[in-house]
SEMAR-475269 format. One record per residue: residue number from 0; z, x, y of N, C-alpha, C, O in turn. Coordinates in nm, 4 decimals, decimal comma. Layout:
// residues N
{NUM {Z X Y} {Z X Y} {Z X Y} {Z X Y}}
...
***
This chain:
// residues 100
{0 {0,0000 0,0845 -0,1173} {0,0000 0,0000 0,0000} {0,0000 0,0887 0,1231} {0,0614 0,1951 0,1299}}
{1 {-0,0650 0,0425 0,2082} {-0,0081 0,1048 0,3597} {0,0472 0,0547 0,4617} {0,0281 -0,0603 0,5013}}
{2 {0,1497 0,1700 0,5331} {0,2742 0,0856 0,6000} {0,2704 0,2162 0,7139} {0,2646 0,3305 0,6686}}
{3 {0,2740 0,1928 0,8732} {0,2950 0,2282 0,9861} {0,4188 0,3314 0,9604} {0,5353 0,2960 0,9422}}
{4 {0,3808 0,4383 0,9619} {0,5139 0,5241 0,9658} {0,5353 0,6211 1,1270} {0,4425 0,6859 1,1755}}
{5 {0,6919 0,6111 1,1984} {0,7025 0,6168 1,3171} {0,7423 0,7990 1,2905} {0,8280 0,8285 1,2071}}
{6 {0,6740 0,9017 1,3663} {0,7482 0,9893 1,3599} {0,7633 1,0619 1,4965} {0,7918 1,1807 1,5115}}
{7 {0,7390 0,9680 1,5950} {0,7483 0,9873 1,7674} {0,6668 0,9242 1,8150} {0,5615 0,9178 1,7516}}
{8 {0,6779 0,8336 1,9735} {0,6589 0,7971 2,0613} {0,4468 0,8015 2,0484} {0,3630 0,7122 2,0613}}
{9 {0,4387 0,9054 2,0274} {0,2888 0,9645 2,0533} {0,2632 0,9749 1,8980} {0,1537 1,0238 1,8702}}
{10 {0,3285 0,9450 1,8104} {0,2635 0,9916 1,6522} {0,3315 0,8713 1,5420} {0,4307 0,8856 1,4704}}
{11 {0,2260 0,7281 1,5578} {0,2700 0,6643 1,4423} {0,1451 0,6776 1,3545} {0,0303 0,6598 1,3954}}
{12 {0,1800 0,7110 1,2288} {0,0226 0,6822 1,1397} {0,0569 0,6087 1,0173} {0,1582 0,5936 0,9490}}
{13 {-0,0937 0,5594 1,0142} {-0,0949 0,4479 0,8815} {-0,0923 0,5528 0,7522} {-0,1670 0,6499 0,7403}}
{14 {-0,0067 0,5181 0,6737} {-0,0213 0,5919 0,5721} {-0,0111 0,5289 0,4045} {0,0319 0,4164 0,3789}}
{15 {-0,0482 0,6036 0,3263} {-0,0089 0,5353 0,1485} {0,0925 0,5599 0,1605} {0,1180 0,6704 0,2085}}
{16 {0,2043 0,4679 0,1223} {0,3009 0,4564 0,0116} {0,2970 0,4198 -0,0897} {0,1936 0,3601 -0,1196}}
{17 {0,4259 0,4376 -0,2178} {0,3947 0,3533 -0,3366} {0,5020 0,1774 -0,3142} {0,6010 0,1381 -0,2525}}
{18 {0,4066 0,1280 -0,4027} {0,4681 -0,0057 -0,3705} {0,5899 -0,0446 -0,4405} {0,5717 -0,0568 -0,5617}}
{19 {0,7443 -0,0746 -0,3885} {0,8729 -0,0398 -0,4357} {0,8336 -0,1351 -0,5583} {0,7371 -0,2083 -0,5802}}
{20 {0,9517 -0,1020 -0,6298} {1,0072 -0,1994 -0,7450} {1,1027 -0,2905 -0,7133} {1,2046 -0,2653 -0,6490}}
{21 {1,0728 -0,3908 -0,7552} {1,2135 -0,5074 -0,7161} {1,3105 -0,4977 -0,8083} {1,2804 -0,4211 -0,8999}}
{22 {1,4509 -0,5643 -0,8197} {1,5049 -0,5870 -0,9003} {1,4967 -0,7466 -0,8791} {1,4183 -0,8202 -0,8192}}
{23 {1,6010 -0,7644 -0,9476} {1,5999 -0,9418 -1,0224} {1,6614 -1,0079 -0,8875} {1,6096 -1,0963 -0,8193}}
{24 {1,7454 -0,9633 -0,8735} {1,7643 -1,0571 -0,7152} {1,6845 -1,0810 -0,5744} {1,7179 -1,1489 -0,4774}}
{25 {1,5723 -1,0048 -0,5958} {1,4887 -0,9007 -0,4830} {1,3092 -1,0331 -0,4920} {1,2642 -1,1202 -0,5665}}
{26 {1,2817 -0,9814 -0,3971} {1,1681 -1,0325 -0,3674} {1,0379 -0,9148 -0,2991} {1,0787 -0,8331 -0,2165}}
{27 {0,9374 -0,9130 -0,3244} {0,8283 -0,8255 -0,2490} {0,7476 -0,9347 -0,1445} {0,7386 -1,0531 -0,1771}}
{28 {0,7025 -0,8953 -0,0444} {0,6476 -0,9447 0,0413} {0,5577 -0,8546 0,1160} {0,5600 -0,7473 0,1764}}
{29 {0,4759 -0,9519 0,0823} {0,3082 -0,8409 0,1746} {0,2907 -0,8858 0,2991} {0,2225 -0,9841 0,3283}}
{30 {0,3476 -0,8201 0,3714} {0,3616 -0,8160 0,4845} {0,2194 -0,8954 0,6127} {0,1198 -0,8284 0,6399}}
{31 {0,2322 -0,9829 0,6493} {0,0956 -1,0231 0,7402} {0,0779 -0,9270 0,8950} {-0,0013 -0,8437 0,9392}}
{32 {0,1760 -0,9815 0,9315} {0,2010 -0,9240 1,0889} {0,3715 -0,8791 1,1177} {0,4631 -0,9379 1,0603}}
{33 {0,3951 -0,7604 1,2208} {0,5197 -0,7564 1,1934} {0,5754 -0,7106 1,3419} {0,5267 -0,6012 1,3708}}
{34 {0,6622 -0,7612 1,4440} {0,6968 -0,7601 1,5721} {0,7395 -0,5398 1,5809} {0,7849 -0,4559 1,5031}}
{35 {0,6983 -0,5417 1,6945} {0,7523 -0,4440 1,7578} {0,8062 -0,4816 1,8992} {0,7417 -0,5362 1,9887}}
{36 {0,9296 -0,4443 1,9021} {1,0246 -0,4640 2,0009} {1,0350 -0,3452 2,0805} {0,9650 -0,2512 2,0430}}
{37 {1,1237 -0,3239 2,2063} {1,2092 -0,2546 2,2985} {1,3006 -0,1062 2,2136} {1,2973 0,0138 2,2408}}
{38 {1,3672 -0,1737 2,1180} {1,4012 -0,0156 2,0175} {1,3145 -0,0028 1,9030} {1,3565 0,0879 1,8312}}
{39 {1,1953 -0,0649 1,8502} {1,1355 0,0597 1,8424} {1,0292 0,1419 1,9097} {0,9242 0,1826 1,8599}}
{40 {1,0717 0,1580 2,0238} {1,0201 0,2537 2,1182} {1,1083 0,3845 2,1933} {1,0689 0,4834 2,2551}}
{41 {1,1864 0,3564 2,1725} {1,3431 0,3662 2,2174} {1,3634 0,5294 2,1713} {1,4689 0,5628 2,1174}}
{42 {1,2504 0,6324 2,1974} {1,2234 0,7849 2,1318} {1,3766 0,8367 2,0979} {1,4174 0,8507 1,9826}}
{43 {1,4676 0,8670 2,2351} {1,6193 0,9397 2,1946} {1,6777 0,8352 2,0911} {1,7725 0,9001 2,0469}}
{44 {1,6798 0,7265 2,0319} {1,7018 0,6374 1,9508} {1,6115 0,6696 1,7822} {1,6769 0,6930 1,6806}}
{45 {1,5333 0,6670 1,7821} {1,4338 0,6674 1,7096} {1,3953 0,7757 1,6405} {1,4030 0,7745 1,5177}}
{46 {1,3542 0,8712 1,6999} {1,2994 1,0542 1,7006} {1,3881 1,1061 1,5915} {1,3329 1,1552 1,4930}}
{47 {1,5216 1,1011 1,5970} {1,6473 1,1872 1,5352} {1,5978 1,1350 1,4087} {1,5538 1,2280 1,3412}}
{48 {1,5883 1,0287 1,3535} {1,5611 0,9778 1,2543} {1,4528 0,9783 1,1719} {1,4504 0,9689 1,0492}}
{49 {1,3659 0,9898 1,2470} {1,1992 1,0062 1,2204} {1,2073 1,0822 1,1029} {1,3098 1,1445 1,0750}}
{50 {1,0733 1,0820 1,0076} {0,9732 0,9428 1,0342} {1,0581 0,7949 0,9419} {1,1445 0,7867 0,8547}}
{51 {1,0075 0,7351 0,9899} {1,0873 0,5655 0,9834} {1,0053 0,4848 0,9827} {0,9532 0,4878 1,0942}}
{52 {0,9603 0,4119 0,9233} {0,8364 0,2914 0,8758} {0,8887 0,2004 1,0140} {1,0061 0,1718 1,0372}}
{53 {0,7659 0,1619 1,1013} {0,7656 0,1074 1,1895} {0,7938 -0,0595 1,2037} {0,7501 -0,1445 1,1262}}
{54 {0,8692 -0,0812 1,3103} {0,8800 -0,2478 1,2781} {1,0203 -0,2983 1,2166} {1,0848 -0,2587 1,1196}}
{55 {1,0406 -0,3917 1,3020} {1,1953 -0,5046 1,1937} {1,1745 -0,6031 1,2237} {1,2679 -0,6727 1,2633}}
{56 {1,0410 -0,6554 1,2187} {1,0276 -0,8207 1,2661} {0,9352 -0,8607 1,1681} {0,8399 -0,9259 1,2110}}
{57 {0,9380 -0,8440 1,0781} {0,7608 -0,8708 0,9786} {0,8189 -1,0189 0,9511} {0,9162 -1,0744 1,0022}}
{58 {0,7224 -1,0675 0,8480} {0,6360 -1,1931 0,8271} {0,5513 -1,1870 0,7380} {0,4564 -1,1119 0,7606}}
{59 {0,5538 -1,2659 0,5993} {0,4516 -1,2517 0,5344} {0,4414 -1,3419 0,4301} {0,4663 -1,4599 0,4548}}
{60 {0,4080 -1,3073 0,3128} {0,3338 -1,3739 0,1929} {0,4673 -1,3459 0,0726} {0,5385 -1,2625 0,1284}}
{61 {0,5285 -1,3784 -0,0617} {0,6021 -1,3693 -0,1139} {0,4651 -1,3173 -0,2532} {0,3834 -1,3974 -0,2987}}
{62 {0,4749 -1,1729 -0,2936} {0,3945 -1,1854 -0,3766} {0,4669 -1,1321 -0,5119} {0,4104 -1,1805 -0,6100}}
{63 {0,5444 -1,0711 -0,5367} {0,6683 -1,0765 -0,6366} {0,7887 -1,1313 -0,5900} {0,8452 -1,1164 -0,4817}}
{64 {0,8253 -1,2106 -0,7090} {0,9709 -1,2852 -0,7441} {1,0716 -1,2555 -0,8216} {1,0583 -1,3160 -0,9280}}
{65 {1,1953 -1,1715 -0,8189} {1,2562 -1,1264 -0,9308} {1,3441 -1,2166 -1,0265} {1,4152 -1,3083 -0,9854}}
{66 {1,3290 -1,1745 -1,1770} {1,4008 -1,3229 -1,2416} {1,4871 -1,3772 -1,2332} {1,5008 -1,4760 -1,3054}}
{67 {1,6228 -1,3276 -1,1097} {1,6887 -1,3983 -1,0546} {1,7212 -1,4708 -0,9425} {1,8307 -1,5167 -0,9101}}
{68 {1,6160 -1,4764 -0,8868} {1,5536 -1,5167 -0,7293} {1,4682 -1,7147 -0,8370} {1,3765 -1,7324 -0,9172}}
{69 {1,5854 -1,8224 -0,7582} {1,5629 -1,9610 -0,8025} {1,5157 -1,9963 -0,6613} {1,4746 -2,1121 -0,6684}}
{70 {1,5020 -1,9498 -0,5338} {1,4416 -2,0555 -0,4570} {1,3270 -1,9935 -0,3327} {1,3256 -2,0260 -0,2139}}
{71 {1,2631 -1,9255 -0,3812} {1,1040 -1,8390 -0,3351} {1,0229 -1,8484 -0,4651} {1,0555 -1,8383 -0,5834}}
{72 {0,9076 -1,8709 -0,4037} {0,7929 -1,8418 -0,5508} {0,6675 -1,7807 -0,4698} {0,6248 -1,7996 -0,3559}}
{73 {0,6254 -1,6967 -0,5811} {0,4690 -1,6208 -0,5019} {0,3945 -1,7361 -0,4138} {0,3509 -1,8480 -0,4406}}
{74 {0,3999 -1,6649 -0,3089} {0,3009 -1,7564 -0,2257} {0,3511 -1,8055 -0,1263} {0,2674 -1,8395 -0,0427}}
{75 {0,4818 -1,8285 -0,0930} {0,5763 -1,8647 0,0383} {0,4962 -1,7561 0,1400} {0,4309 -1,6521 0,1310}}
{76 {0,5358 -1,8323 0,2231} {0,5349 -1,7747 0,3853} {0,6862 -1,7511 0,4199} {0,7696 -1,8394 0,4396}}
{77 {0,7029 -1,6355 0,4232} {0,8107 -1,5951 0,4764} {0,8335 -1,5055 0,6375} {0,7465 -1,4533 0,7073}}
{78 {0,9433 -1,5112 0,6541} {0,9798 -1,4209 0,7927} {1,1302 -1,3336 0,7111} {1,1997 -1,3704 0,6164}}
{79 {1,1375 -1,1988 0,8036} {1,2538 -1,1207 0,7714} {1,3053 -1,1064 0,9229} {1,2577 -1,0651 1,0286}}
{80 {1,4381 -1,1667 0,8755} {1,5345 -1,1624 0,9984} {1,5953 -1,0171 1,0168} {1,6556 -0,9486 0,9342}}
{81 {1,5690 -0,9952 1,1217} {1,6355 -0,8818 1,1916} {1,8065 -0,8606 1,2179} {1,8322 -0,7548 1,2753}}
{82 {1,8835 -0,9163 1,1957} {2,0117 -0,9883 1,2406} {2,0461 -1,0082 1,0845} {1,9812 -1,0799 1,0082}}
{83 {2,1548 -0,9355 1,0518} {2,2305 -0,9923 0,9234} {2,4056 -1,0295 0,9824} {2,5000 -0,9509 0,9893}}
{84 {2,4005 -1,1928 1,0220} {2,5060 -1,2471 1,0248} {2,6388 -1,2270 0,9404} {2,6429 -1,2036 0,8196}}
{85 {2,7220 -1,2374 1,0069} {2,9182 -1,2550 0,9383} {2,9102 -1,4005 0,8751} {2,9294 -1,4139 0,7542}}
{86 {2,8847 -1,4994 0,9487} {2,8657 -1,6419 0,9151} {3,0404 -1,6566 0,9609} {3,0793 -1,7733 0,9611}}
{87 {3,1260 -1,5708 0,9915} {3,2759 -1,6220 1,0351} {3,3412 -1,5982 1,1890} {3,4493 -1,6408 1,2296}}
{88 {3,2421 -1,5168 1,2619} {3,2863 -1,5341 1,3992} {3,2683 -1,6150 1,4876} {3,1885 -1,7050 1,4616}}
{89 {3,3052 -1,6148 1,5636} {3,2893 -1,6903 1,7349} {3,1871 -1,7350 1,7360} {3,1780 -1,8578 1,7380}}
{90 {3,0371 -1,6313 1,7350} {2,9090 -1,7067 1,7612} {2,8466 -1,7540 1,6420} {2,7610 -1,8425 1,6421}}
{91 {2,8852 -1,7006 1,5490} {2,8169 -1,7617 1,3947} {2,8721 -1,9154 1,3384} {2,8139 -1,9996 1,2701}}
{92 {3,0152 -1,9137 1,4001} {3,0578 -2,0893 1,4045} {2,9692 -2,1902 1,5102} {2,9415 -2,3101 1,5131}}
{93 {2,9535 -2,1225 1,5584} {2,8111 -2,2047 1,6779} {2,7070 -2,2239 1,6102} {2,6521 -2,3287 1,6444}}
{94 {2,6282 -2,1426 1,4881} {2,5052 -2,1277 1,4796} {2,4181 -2,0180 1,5671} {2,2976 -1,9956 1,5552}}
{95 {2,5184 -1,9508 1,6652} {2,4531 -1,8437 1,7453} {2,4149 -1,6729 1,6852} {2,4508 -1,5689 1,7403}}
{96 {2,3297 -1,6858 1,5534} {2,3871 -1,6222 1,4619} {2,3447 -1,4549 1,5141} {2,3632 -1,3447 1,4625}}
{97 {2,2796 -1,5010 1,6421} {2,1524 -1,3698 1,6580} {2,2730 -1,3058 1,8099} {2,2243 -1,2329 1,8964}}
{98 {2,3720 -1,3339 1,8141} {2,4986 -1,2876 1,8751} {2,6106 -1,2309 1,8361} {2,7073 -1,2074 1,9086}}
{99 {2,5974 -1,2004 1,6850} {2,6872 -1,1958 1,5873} {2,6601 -1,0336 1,5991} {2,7202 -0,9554 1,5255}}
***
């Protein structure tokens, strides 16, 4: 597969990877389109780390299902949230989960 790899400001390239393995709880998703935001541009942020597969906003297609995954099947349209909620604070009792 190929996936945007960030290794500075002036140097992202498309490159092969191999395509991971899931486990049973896990899902693969072929990615359609995928947001670039404000940090990842963010070089003194970013750079130290490099190189770093570009992007935390994707969107896509569900094309493996692992045998313990009961509610996705190949072929969903999916989105990957950027934001992994507590579900027990202040703003996550709101539903404000992207404050959490």
């Amino acid at each position: 597969m190929k996936a945007a790899r960030y290794y500075s400001n002036d140097d992202v390239r498309v490159e092969k990877v191999p395509v991971p393995e899931i486990g049973p709880e896990e899902i693969l998703v072929e990615v359609k389109v995928c947001g670039v935001c404000g940090s990842d541009v963010m070089e003194w942020y970013m750079k130290p780390r490099a190189p770093l597969f570009f992007g935390h906003e994707p969107a896509g297609v569900v094309c493996q299902v692992g045998k313990g995954v009961e509610n996705l099947s190949v072929g969903d349209r999916v989105f990957v949230h950027h934001h992994v909620p507590c579900f027990v604070c202040h703003y996550c009792r709101r539903e404000n989960y992207t404050m959490c």
